[in-house]
MMTF fields as JSON, N, C-alpha, C and O atoms, coordinates in Angstrom:
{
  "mmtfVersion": "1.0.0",
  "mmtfProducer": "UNKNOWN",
  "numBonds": 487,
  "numAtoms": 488,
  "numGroups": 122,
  "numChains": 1,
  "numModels": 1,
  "chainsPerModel": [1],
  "groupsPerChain": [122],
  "chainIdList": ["A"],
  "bondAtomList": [4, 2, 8, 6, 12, 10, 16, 14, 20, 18, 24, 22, 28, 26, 32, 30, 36, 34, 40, 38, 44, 42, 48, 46, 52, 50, 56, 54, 60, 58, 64, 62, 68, 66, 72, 70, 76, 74, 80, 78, 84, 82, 88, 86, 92, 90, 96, 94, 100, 98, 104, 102, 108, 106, 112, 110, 116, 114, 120, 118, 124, 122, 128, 126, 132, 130, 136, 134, 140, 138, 144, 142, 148, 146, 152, 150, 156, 154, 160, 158, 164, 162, 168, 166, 172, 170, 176, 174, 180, 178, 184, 182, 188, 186, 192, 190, 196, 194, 200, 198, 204, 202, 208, 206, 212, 210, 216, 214, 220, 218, 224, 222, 228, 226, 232, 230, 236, 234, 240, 238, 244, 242, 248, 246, 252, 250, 256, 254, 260, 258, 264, 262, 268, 266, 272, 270, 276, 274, 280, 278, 284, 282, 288, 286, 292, 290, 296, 294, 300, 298, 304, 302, 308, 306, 312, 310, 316, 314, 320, 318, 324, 322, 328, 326, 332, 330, 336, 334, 340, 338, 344, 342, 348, 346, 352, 350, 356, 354, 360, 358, 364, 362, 368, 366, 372, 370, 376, 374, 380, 378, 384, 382, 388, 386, 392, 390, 396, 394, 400, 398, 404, 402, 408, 406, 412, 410, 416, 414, 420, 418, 424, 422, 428, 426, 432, 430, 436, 434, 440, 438, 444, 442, 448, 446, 452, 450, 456, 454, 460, 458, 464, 462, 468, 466, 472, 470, 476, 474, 480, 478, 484, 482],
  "bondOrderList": [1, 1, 1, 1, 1, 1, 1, 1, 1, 1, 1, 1, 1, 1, 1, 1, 1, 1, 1, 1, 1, 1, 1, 1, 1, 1, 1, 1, 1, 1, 1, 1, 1, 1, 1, 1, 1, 1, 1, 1, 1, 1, 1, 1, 1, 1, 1, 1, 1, 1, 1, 1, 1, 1, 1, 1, 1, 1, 1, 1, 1, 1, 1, 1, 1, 1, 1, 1, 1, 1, 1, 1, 1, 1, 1, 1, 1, 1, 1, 1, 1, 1, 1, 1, 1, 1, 1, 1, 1, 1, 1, 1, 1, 1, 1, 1, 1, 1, 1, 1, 1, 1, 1, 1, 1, 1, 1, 1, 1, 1, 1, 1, 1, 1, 1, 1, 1, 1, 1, 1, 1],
  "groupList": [{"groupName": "UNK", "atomNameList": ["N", "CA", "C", "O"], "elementList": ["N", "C", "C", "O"], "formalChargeList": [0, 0, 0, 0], "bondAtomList": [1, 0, 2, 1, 3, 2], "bondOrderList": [1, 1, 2], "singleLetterCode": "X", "chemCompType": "L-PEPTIDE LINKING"}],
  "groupTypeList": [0, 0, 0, 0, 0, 0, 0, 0, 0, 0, 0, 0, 0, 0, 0, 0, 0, 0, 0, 0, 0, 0, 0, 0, 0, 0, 0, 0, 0, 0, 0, 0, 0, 0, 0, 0, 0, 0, 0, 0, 0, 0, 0, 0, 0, 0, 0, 0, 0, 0, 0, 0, 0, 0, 0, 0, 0, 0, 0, 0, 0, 0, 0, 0, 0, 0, 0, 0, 0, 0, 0, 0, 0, 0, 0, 0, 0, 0, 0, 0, 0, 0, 0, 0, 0, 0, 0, 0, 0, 0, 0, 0, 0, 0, 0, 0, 0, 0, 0, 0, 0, 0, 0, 0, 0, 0, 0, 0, 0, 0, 0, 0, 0, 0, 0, 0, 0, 0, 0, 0, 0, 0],
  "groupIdList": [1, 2, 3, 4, 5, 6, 7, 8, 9, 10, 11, 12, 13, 14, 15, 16, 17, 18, 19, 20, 21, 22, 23, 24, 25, 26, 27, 28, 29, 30, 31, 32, 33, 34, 35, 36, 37, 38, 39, 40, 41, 42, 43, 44, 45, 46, 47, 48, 49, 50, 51, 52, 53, 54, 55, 56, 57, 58, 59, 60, 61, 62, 63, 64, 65, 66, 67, 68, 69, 70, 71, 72, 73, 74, 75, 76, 77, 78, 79, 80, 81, 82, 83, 84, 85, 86, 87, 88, 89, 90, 91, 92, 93, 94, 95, 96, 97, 98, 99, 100, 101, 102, 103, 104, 105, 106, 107, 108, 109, 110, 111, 112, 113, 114, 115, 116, 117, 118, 119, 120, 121, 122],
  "secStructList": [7, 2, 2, 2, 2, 6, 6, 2, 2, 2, 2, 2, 2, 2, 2, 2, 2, 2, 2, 6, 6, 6, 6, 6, 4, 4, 4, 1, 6, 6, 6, 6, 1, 1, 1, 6, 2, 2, 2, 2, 2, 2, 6, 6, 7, 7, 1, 6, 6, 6, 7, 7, 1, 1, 1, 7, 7, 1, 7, 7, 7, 2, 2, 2, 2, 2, 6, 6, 6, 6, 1, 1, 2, 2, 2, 2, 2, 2, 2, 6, 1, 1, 1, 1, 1, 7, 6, 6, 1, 7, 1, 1, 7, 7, 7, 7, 4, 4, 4, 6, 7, 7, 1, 1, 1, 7, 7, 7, 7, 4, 4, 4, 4, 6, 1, 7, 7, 7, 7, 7, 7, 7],
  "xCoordList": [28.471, 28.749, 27.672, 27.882, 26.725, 25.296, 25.338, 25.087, 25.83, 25.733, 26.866, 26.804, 27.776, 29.467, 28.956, 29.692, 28.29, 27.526, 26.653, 27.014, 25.637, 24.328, 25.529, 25.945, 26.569, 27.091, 28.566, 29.232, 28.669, 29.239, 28.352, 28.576, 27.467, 25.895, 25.92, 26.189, 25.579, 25.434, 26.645, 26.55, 27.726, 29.182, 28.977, 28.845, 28.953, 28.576, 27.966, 28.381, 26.555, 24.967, 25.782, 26.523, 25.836, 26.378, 27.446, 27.159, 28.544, 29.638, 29.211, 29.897, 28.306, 27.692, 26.617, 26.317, 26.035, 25.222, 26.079, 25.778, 27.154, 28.344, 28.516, 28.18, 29.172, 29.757, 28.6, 29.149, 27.24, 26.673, 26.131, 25.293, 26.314, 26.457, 27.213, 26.828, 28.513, 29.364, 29.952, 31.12, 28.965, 28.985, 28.053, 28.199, 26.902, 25.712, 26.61, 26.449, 27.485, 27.954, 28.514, 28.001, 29.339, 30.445, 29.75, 30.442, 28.07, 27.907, 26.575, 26.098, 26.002, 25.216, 25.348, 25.887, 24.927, 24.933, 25.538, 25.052, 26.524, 26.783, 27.094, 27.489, 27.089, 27.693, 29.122, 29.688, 29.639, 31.082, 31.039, 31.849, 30.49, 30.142, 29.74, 29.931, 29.185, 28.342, 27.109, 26.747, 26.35, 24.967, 23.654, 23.697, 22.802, 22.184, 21.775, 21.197, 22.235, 22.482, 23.729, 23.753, 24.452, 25.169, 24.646, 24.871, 23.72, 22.945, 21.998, 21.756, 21.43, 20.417, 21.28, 21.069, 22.42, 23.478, 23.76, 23.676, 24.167, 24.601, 23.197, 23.472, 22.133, 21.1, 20.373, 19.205, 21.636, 21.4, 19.969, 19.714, 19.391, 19.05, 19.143, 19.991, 18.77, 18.517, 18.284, 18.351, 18.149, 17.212, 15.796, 14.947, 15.756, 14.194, 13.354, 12.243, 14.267, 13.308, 12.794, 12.105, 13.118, 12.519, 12.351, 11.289, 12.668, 12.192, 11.636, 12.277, 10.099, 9.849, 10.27, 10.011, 10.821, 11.233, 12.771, 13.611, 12.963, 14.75, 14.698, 13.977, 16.082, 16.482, 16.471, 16.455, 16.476, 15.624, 16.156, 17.323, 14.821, 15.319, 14.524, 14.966, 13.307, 12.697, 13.123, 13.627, 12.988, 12.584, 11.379, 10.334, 11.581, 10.285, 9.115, 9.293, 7.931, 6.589, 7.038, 7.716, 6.414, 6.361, 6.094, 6.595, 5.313, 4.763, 5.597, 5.531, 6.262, 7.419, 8.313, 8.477, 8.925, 9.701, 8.643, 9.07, 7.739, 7.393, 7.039, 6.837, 6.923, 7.052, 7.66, 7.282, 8.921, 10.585, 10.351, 10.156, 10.273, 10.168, 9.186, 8.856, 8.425, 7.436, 6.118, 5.219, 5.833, 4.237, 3.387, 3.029, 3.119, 2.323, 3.102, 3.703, 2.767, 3.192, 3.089, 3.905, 2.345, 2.247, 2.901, 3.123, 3.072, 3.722, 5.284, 6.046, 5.628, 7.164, 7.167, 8.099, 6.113, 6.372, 6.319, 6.652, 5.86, 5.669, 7.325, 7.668, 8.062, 9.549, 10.925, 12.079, 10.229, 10.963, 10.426, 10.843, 9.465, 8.719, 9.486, 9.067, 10.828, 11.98, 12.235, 11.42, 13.028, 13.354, 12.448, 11.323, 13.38, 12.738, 13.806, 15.02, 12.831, 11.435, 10.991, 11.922, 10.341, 9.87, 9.823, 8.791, 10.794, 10.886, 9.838, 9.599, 8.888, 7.906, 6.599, 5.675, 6.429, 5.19, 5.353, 5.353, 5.592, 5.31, 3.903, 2.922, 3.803, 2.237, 2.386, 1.418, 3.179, 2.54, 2.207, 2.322, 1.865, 1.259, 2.796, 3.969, 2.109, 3.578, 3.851, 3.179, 5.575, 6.307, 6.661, 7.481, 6.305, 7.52, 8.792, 9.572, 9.031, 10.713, 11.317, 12.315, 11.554, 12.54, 13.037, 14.039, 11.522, 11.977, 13.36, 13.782, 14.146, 14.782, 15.783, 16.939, 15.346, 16.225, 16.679, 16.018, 17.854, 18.392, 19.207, 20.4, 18.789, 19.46, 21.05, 21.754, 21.39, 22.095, 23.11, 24.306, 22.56, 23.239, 22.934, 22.184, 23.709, 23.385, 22.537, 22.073, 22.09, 20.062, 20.263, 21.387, 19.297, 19.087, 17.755, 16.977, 17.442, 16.842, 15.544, 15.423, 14.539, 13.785, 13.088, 12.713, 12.981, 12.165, 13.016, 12.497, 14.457, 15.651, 15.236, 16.081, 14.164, 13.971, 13.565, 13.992, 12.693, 12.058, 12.368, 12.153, 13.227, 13.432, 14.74, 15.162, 15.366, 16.904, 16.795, 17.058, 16.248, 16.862, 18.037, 18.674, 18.352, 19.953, 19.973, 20.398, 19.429, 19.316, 20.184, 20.637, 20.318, 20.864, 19.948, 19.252, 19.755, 18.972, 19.999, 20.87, 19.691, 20.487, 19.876, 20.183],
  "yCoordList": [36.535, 35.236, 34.237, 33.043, 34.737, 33.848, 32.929, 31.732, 34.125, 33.72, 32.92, 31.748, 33.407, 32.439, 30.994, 30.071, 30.643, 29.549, 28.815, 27.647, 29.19, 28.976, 28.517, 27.469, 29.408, 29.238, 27.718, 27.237, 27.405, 25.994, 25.063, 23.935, 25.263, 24.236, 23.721, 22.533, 24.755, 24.422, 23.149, 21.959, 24.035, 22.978, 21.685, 20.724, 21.699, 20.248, 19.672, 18.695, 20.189, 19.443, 19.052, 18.104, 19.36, 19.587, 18.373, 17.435, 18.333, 17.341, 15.888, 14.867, 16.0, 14.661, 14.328, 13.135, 15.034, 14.55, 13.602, 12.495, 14.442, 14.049, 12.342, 11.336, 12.534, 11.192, 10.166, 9.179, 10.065, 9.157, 8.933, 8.032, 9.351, 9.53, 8.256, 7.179, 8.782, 7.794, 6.721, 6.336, 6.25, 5.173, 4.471, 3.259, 5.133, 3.769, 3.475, 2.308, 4.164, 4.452, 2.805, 1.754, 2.862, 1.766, 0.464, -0.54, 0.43, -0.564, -1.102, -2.204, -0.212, -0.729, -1.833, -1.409, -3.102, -4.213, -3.577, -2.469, -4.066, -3.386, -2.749, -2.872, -1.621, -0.022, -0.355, -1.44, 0.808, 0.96, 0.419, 1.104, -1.002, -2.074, -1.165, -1.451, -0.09, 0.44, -0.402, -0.831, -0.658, -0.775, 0.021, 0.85, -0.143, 1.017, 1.8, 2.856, 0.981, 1.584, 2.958, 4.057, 2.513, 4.159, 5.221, 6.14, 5.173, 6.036, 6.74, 7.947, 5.686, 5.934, 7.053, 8.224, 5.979, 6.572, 8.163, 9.124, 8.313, 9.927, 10.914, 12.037, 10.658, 11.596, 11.353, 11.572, 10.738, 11.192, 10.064, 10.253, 9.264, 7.96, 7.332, 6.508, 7.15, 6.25, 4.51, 4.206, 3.761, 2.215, 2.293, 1.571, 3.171, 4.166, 4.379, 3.95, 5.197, 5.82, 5.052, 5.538, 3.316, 2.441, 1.305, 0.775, 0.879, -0.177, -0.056, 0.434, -0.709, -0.012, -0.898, -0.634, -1.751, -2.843, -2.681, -2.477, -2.79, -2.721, -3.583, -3.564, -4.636, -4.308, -4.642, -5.848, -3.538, -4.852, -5.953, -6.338, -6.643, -8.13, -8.413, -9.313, -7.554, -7.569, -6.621, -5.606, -6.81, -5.609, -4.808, -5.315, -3.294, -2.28, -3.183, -3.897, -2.362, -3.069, -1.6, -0.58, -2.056, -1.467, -0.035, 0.836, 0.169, 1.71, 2.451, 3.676, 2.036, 2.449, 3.424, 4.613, 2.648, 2.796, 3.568, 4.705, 3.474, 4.359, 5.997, 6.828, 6.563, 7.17, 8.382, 9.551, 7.645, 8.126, 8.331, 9.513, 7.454, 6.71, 6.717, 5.651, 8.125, 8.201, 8.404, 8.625, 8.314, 8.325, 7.103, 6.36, 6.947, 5.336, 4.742, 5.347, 2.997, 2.989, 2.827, 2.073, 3.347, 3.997, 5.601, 5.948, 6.22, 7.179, 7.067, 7.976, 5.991, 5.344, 5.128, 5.649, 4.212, 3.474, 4.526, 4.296, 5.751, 6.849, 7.493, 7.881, 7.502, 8.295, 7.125, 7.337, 6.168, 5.022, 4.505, 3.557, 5.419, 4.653, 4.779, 4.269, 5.541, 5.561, 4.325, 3.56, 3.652, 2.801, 1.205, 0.756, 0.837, -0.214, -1.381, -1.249, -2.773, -2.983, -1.949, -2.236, -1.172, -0.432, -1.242, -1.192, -1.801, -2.614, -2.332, -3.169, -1.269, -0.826, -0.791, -0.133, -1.32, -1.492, -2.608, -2.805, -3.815, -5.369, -5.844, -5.109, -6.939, -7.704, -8.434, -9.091, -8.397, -9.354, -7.982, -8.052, -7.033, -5.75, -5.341, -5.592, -4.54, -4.03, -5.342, -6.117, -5.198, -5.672, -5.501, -4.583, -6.219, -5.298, -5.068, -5.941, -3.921, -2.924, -3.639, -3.618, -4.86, -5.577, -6.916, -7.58, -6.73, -8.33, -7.899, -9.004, -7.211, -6.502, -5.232, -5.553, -4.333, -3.867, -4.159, -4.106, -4.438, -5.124, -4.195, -4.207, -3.211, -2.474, -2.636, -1.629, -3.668, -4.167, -4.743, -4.623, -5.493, -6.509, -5.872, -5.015, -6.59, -6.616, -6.959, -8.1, -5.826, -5.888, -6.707, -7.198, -7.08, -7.888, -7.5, -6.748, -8.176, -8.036, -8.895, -9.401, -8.915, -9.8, -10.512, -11.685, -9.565, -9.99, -11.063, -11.951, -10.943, -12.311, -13.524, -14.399, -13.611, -14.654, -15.481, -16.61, -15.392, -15.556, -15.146, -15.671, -13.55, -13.428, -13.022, -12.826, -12.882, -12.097, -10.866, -10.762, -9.248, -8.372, -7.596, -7.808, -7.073, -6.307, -4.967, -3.959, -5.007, -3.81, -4.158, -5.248, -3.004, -2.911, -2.56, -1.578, -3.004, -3.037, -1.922, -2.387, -0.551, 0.101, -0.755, -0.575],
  "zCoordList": [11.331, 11.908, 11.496, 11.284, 11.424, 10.926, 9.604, 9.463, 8.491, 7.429, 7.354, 6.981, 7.645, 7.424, 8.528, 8.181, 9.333, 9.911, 8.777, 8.631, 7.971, 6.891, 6.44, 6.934, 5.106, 4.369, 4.722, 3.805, 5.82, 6.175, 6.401, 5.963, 6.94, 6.879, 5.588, 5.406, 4.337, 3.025, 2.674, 2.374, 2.873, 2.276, 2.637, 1.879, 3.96, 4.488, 3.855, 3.231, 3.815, 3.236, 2.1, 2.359, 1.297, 0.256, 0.187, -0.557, 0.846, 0.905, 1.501, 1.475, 1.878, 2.938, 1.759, 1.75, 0.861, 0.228, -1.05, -1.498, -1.387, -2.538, -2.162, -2.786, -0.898, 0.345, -0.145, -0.634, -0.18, 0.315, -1.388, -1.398, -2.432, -3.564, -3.968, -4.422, -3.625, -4.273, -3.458, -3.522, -2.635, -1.675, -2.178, -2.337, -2.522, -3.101, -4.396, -4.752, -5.19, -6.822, -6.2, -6.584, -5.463, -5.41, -4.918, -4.747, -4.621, -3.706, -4.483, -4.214, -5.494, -5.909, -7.167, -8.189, -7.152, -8.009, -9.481, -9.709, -10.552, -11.37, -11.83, -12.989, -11.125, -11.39, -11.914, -11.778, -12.565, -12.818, -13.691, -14.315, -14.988, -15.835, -17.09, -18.272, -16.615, -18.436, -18.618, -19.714, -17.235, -17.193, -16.847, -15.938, -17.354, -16.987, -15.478, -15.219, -14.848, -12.924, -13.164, -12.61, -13.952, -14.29, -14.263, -13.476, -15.337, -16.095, -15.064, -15.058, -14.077, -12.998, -11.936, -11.619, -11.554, -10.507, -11.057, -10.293, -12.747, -13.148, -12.763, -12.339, -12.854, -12.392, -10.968, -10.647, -10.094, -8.979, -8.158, -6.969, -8.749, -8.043, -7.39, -7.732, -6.539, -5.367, -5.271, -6.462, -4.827, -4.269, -4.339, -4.862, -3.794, -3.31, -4.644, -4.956, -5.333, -6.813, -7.72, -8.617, -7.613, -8.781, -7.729, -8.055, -7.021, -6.286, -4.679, -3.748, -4.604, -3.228, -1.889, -0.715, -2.294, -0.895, -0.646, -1.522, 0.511, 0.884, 2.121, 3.119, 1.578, 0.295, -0.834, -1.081, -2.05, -3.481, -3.734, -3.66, -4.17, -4.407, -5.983, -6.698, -6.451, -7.771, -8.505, -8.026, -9.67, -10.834, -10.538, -10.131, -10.793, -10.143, -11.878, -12.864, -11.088, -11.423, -13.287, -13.164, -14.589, -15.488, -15.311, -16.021, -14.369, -14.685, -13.707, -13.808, -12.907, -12.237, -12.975, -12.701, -14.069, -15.679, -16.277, -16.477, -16.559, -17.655, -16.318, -17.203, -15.394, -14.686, -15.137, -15.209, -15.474, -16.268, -17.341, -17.627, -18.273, -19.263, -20.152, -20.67, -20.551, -21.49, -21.067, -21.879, -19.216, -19.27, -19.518, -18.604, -20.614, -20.901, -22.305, -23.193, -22.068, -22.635, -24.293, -24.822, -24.927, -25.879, -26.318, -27.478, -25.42, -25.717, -25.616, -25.945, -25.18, -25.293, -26.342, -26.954, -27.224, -28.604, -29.692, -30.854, -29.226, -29.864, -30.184, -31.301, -29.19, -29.013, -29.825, -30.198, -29.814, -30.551, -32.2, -32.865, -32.502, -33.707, -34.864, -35.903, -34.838, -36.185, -35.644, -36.158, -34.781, -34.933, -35.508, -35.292, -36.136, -37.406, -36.846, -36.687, -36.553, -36.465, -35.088, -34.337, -34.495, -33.43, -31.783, -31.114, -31.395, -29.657, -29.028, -28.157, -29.111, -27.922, -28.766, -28.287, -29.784, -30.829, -31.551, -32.767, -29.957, -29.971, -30.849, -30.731, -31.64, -31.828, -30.461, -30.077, -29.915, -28.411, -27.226, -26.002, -27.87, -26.895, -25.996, -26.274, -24.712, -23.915, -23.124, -22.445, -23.657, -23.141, -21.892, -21.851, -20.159, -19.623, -19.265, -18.886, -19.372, -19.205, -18.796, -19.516, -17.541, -17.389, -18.739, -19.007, -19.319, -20.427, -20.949, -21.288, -21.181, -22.38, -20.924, -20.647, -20.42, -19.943, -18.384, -17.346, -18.586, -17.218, -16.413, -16.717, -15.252, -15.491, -14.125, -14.059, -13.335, -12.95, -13.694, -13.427, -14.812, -15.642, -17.434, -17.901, -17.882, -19.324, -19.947, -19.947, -20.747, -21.478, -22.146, -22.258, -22.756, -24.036, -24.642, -24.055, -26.156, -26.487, -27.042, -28.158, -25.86, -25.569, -27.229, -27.232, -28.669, -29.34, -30.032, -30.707, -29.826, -30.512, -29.544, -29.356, -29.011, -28.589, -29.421, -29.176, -30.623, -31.998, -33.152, -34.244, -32.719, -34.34, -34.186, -33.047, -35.033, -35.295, -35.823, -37.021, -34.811, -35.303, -35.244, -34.212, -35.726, -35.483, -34.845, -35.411, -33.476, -32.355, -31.266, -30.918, -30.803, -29.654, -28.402, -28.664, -27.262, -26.071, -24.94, -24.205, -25.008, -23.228, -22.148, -20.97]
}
């Protein structure tokens, strides 16, 4: 009787955790769009995990993102350095993560502010 008790505890936990899943999915800014809040939402992310005020109203602080995102940021520019011209091995030093990734809305790519390269921004 115990275990068949544990083992409905679990389901629940389990189903209530699913529930509240795809309640932020439907409520958070963007989602459903093919922005990067998807991407956040598919591994299970929170409000909580990148922004510390609720409810958010900023972009989390750079090192927030790099957390995720490479460690420092030089070792980001390190995981991107095939790409030509290199986005994260700026002459105007680090960029930060919000200039360029938007992750509510649609990125862009902060260095076409000046120049015209032919990248794509997630």
């Amino acid at each position: 009787m115990r275990k068949v008790l544990v083992v409905l505890l679990a389901v629940a936990l389990s189903l209530s955790t699913s529930m509240i899943i795809r309640a932020f999915a439907q409520s958070a800014p963007g989602s459903g769009q093919g922005f990067l809040i998807d991407k956040h939402m598919a591994a299970h992310l929170n409000c909580a995990a990148c922004h510390t005020e609720s409810p958010p109203h900023t972009a989390p602080q750079m090192a927030t993102c790099l957390g995720c995102h490479g460690g420092t940021y030089d070792k980001l520019a390190a995981t991107t350095a095939s790409d030509q011209p290199n986005p994260h091995a700026s002459h105007q030093g680090p960029i930060p993560c919000a200039s360029c990734h938007h992750v509510h809305m649609a990125s862009q790519t902060f260095c076409n502010s000046c120049h015209n390269f032919d990248m794509t921004t997630p």
